[in-house]
N, CA and C atoms as an extended XYZ file, in Angstrom:
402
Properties=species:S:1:pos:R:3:atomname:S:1:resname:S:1:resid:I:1 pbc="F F F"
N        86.441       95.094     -130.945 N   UNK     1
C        85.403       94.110     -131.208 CA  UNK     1
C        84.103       94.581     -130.568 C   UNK     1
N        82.997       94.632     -131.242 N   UNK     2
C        81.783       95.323     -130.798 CA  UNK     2
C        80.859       93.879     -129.976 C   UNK     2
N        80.409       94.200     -129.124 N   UNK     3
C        79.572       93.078     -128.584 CA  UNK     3
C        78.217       93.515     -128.376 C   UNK     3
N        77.428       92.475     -128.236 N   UNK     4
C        75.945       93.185     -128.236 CA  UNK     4
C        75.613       92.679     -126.439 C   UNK     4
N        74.806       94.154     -126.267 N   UNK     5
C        74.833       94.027     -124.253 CA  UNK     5
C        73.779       94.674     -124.529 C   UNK     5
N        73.238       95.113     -122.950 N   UNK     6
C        72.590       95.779     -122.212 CA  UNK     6
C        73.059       96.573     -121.395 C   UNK     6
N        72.982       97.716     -121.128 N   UNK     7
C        73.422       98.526     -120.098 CA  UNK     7
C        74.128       99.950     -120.334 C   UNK     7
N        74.202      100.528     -118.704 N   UNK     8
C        74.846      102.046     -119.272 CA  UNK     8
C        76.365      102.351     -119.854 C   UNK     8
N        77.068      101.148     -119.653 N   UNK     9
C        78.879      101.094     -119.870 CA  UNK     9
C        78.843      101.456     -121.352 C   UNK     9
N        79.831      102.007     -121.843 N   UNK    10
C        80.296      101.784     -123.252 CA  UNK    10
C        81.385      100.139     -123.327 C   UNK    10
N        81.488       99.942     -124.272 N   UNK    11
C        82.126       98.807     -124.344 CA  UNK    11
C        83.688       99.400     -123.783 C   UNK    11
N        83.931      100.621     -124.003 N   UNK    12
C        85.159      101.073     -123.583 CA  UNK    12
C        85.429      101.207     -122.043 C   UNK    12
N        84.353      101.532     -121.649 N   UNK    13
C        83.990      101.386     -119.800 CA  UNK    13
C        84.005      100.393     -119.655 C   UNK    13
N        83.230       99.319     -119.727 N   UNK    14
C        83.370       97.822     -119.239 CA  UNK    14
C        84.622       97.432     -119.651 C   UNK    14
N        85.226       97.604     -120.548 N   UNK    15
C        86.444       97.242     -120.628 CA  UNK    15
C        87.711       97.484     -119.380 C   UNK    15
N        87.120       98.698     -119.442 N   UNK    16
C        88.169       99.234     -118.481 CA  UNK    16
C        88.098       98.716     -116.580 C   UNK    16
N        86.639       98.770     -116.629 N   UNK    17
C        86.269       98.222     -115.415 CA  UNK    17
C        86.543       96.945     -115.024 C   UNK    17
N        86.776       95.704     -116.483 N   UNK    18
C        86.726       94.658     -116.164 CA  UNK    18
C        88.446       94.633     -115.806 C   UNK    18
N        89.443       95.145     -116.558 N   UNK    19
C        90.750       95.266     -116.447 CA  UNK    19
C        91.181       95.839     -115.176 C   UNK    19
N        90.131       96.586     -114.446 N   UNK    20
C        90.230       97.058     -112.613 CA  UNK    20
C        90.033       95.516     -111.850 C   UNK    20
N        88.778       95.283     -112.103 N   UNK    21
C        88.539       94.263     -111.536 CA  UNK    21
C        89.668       92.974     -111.896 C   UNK    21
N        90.194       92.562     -112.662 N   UNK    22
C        91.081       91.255     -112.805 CA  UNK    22
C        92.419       91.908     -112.084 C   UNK    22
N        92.777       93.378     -112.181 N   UNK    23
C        93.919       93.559     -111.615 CA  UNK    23
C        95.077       93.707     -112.652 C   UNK    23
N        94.582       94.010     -113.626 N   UNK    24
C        95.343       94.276     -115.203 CA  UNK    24
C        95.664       95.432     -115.191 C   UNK    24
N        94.770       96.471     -114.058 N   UNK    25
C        95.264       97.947     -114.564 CA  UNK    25
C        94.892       98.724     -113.157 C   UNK    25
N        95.784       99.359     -112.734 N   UNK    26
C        95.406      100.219     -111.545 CA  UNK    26
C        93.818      101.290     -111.804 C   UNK    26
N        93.426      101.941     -110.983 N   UNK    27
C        92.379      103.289     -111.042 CA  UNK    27
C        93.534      104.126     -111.277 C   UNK    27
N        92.923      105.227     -112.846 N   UNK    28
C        94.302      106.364     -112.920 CA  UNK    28
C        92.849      107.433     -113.381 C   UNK    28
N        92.681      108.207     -112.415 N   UNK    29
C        92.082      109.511     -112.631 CA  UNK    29
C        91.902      110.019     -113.942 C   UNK    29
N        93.688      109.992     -114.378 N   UNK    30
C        93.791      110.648     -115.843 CA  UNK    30
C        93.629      109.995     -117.055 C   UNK    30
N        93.329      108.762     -116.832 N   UNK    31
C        92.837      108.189     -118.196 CA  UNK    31
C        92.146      108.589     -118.664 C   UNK    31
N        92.176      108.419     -120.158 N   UNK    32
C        91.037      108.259     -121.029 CA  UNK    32
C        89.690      107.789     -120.970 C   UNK    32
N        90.560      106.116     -120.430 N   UNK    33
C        88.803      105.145     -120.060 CA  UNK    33
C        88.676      105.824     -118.848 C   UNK    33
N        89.067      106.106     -118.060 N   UNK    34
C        88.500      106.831     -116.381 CA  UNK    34
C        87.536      108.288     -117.155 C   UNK    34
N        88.008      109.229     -117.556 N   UNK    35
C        86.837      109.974     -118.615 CA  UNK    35
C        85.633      109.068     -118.902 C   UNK    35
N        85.899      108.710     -120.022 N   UNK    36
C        85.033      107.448     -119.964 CA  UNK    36
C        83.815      107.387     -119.515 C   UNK    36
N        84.323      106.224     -118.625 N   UNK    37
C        83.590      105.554     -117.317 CA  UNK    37
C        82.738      106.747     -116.598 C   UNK    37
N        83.476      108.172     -116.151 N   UNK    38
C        82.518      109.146     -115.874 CA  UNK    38
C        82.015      109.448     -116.272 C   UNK    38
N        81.646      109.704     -117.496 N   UNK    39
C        80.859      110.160     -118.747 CA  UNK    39
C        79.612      109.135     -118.877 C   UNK    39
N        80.187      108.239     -118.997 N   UNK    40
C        79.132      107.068     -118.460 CA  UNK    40
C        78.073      107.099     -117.557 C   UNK    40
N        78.949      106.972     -116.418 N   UNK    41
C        78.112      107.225     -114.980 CA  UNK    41
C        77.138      108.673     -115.396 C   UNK    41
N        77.882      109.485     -115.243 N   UNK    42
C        76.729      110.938     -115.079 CA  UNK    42
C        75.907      110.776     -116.474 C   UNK    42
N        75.770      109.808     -117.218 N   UNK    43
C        74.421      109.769     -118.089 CA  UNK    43
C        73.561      108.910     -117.552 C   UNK    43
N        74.284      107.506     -116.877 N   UNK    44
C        73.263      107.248     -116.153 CA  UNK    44
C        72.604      107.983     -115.202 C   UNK    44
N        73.049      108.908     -114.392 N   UNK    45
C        72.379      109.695     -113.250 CA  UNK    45
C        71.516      110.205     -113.615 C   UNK    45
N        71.472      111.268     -114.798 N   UNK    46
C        70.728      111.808     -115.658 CA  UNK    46
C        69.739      110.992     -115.731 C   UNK    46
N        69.770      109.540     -116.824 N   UNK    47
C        68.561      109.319     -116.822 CA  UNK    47
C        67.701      108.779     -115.581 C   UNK    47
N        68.448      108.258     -114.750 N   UNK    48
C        67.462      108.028     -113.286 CA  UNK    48
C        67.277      109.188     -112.745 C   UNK    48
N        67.216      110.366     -112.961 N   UNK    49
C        67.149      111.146     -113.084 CA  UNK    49
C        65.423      111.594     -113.693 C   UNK    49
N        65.391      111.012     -114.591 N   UNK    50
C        64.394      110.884     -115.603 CA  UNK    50
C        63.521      110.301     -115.304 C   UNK    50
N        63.953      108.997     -114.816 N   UNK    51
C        62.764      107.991     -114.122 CA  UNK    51
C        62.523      108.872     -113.003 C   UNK    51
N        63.317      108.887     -111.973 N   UNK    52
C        62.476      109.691     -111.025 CA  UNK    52
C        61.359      110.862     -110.792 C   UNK    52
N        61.509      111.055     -112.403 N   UNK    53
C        60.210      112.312     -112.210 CA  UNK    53
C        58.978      111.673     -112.555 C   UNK    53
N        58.792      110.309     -112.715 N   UNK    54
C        57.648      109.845     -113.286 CA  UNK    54
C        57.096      109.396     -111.716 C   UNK    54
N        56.186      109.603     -111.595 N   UNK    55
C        54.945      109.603     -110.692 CA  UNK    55
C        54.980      107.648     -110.118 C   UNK    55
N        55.200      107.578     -109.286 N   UNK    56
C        54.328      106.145     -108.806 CA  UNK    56
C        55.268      104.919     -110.025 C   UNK    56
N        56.132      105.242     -109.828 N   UNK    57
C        57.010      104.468     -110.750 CA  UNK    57
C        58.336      103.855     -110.068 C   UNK    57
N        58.115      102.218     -109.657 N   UNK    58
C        58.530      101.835     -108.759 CA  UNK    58
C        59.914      101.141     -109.120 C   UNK    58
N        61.216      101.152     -108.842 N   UNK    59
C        62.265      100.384     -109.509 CA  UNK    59
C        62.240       99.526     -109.776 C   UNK    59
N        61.836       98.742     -108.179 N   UNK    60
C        61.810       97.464     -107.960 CA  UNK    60
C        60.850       96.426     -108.647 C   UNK    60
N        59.547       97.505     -108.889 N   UNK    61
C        58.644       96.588     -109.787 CA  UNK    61
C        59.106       96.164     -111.349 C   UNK    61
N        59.697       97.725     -111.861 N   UNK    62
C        59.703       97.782     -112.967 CA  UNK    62
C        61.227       96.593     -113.169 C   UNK    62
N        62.018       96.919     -112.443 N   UNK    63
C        62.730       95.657     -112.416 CA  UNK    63
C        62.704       94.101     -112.379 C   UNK    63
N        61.770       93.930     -111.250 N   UNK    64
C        61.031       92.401     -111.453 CA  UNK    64
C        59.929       92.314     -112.956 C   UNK    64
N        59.530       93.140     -112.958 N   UNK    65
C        58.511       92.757     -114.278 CA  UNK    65
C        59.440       92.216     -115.743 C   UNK    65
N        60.516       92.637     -115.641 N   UNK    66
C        61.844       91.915     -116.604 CA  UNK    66
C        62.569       90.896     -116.429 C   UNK    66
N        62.503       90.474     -115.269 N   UNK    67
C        63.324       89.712     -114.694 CA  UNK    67
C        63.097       88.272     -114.444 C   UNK    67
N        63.856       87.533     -114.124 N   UNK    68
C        63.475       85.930     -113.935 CA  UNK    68
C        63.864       85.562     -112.616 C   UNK    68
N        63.203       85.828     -111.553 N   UNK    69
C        63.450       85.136     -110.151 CA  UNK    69
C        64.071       84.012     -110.088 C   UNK    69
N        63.875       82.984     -110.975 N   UNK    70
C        64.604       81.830     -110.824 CA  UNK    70
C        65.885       81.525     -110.884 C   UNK    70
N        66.282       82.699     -111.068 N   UNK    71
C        67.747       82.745     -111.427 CA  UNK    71
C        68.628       83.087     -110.514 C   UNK    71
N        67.822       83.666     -109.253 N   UNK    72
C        68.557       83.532     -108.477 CA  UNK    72
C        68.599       83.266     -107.309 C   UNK    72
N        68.022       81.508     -107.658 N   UNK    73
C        68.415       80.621     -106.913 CA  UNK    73
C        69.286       79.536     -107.677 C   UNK    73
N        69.877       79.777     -108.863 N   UNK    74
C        70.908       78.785     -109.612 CA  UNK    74
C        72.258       78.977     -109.785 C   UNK    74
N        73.186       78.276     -110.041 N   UNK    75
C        74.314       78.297     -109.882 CA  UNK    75
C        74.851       79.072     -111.368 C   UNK    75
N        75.687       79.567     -111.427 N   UNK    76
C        76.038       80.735     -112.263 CA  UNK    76
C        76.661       79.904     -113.138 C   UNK    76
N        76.651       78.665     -113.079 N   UNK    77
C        77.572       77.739     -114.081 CA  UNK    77
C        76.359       77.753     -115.093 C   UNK    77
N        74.883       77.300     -114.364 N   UNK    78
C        73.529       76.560     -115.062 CA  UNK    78
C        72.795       77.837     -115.818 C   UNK    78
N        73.710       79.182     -115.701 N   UNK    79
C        72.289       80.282     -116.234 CA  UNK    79
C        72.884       80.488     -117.682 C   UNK    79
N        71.696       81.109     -118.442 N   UNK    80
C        72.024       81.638     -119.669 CA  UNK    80
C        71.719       83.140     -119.796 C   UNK    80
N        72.546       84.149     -120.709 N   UNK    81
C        72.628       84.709     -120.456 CA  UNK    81
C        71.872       86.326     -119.758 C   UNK    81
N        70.279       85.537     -120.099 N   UNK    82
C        69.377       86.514     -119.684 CA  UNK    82
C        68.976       86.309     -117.671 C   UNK    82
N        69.292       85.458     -117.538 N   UNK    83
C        69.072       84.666     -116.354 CA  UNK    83
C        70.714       85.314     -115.571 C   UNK    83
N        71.878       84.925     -116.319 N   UNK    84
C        73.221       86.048     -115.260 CA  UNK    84
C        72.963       87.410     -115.687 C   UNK    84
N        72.219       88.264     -116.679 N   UNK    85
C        72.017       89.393     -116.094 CA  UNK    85
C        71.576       89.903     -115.631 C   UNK    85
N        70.198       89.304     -114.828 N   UNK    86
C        69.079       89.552     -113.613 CA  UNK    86
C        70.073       89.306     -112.308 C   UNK    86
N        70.832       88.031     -112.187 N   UNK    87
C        71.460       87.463     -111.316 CA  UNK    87
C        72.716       89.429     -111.108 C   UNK    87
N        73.319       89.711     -112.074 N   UNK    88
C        74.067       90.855     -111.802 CA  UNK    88
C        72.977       91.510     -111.446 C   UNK    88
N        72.044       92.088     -111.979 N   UNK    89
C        70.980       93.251     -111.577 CA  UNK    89
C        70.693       93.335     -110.253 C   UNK    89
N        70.526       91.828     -109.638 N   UNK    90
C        70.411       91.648     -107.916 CA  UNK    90
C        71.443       92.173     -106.965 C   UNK    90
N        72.739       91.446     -107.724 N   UNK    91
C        74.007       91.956     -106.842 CA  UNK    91
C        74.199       93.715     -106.963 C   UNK    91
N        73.750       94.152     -108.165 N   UNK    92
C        74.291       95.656     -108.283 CA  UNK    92
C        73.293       96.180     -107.515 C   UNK    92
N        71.702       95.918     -106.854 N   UNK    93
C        71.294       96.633     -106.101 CA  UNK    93
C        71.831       96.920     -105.071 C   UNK    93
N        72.105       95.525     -104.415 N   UNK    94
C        72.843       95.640     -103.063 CA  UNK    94
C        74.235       96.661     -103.497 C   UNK    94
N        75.324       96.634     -104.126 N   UNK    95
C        76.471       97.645     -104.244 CA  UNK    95
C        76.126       98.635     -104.693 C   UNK    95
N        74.902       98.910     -105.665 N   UNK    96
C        74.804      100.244     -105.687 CA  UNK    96
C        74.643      101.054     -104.003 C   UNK    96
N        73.878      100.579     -102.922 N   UNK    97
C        73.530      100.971     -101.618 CA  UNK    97
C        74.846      100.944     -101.367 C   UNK    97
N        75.720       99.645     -101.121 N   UNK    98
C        77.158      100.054     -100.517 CA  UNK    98
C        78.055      101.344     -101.194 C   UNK    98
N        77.978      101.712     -102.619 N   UNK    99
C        78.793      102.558     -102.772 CA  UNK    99
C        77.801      104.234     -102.731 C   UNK    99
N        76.454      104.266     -102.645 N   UNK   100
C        76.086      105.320     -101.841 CA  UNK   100
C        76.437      105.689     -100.306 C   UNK   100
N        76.378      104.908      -99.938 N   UNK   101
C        77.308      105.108      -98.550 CA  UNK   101
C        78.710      105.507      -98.433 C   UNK   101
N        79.357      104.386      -99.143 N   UNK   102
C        80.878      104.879      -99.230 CA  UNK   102
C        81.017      106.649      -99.634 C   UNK   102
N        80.129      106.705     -101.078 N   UNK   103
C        80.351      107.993     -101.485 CA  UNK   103
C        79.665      109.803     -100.708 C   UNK   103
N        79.097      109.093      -99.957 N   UNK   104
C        78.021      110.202      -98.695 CA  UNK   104
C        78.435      109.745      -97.493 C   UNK   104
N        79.292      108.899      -97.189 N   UNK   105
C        79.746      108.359      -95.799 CA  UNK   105
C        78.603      108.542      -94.916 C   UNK   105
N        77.063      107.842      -95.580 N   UNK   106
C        76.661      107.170      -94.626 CA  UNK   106
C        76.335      106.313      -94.391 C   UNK   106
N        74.859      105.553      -93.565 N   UNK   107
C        74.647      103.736      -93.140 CA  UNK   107
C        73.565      103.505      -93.784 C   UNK   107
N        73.194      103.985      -95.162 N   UNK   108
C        71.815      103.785      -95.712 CA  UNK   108
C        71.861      102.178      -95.949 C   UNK   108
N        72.706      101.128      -96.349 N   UNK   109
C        72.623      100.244      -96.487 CA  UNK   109
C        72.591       99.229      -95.247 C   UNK   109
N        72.898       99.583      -94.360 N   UNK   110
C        72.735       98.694      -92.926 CA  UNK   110
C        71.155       98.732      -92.413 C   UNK   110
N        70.717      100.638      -92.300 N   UNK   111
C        69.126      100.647      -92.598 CA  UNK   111
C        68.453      100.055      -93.349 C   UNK   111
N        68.675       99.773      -94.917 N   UNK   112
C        68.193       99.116      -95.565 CA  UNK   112
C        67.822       98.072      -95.233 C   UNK   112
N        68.865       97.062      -95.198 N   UNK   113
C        68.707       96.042      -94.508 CA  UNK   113
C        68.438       95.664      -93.039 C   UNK   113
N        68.339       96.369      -92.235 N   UNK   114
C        67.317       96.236      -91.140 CA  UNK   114
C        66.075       96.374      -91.635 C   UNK   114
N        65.761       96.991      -92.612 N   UNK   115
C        64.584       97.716      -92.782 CA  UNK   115
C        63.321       96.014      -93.442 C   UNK   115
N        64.851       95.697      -94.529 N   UNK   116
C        64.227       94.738      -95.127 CA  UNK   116
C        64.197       93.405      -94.104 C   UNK   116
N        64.684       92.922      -93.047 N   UNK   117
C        64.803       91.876      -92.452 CA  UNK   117
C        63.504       92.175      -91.326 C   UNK   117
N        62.826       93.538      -91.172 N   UNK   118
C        61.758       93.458      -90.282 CA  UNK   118
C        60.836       93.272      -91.014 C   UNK   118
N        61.017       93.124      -92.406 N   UNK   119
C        59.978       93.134      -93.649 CA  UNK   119
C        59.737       92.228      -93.823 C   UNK   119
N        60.794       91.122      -93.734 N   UNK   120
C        60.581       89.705      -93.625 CA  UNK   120
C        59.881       89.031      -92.963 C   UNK   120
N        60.133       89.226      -91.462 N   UNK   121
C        60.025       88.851      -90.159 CA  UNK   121
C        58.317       89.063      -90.175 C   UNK   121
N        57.998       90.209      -90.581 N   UNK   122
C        56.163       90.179      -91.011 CA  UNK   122
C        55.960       90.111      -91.976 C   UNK   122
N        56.230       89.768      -92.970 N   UNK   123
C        55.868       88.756      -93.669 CA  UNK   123
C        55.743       87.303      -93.059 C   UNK   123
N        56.719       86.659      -92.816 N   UNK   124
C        56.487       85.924      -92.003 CA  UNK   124
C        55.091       85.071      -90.982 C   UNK   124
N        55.425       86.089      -90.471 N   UNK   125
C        54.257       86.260      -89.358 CA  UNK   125
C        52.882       86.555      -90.122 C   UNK   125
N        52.899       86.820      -91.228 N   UNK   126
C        51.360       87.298      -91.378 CA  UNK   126
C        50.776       85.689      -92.181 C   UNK   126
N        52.599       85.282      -93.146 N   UNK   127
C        51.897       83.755      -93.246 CA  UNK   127
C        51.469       82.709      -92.213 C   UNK   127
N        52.360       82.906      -91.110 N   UNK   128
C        51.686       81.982      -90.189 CA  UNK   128
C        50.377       82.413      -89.758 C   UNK   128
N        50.293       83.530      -88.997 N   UNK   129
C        48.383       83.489      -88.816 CA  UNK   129
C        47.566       83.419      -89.962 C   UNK   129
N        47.923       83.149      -91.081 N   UNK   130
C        46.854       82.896      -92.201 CA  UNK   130
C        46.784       81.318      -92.127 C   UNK   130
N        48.188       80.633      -91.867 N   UNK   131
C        47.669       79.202      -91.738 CA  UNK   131
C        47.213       78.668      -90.770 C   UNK   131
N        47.187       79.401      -89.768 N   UNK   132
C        46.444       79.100      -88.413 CA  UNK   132
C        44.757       78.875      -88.431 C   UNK   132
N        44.825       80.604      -89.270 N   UNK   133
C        43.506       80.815      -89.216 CA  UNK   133
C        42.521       79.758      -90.420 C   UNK   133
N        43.189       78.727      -91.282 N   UNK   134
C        42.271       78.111      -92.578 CA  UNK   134
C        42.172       76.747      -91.724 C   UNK   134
């Protein structure tokens, strides 16, 4: 059954991924869909790959400029479907960082997030002395 999506999976990858995830099917190296799924992946690399050679070309922007912030602050019961795939796009940033780590065994994602919580913290701070100062 063909479905209409977004993204780098083949319908045969998501398939397979979703059947990992429910627990329908172990990880088997030698599969077919495990082919697949890699075949998959290393085209995505490729093309970020692609993006990365473009100059001043920011993920995060180009990501929010598609996206609907509001979505994720709502309950996954209330979204439709353009609204849960921003809501996934959020969560896969954060696991994409956890499984760069896992796969380089290192702490880029703990940095990260220090990085981003001192980012906050002035932010913060720069709103309060602006309301000080009006």
């Amino acid at each position: 059954m063909m479905i209409d999506r977004e993204g780098f999976l083949s319908v045969r990858s998501l398939s397979y991924v979703n059947e990992l995830l429910e627990g329908e099917r172990e990880l088997d190296h030698d599969s077919v869909s495990h082919t697949q799924l890699s075949r998959d992946v290393s085209a995505a690399f490729a093309d970020f790959a692609r993006l990365a050679m473009v100059n001043d070309l920011d993920l995060l922007h180009l990501w929010a400029a598609g996206s609907n912030t509001d979505a994720l602050s709502m309950s996954v019961d209330d979204m439709n479907s353009n609204q849960f795939r921003d809501w996934l796009a959020a969560i896969g940033l954060g696991r994409t960082l956890r499984m760069y780590d896992d796969a380089l065994h290192t702490e880029f994602e703990d940095q990260f997030n220090d990085r981003l919580q001192k980012l906050i913290e002035f932010a913060k701070e720069e709103l309060d002395d602006d309301e000080f100062s009006e």
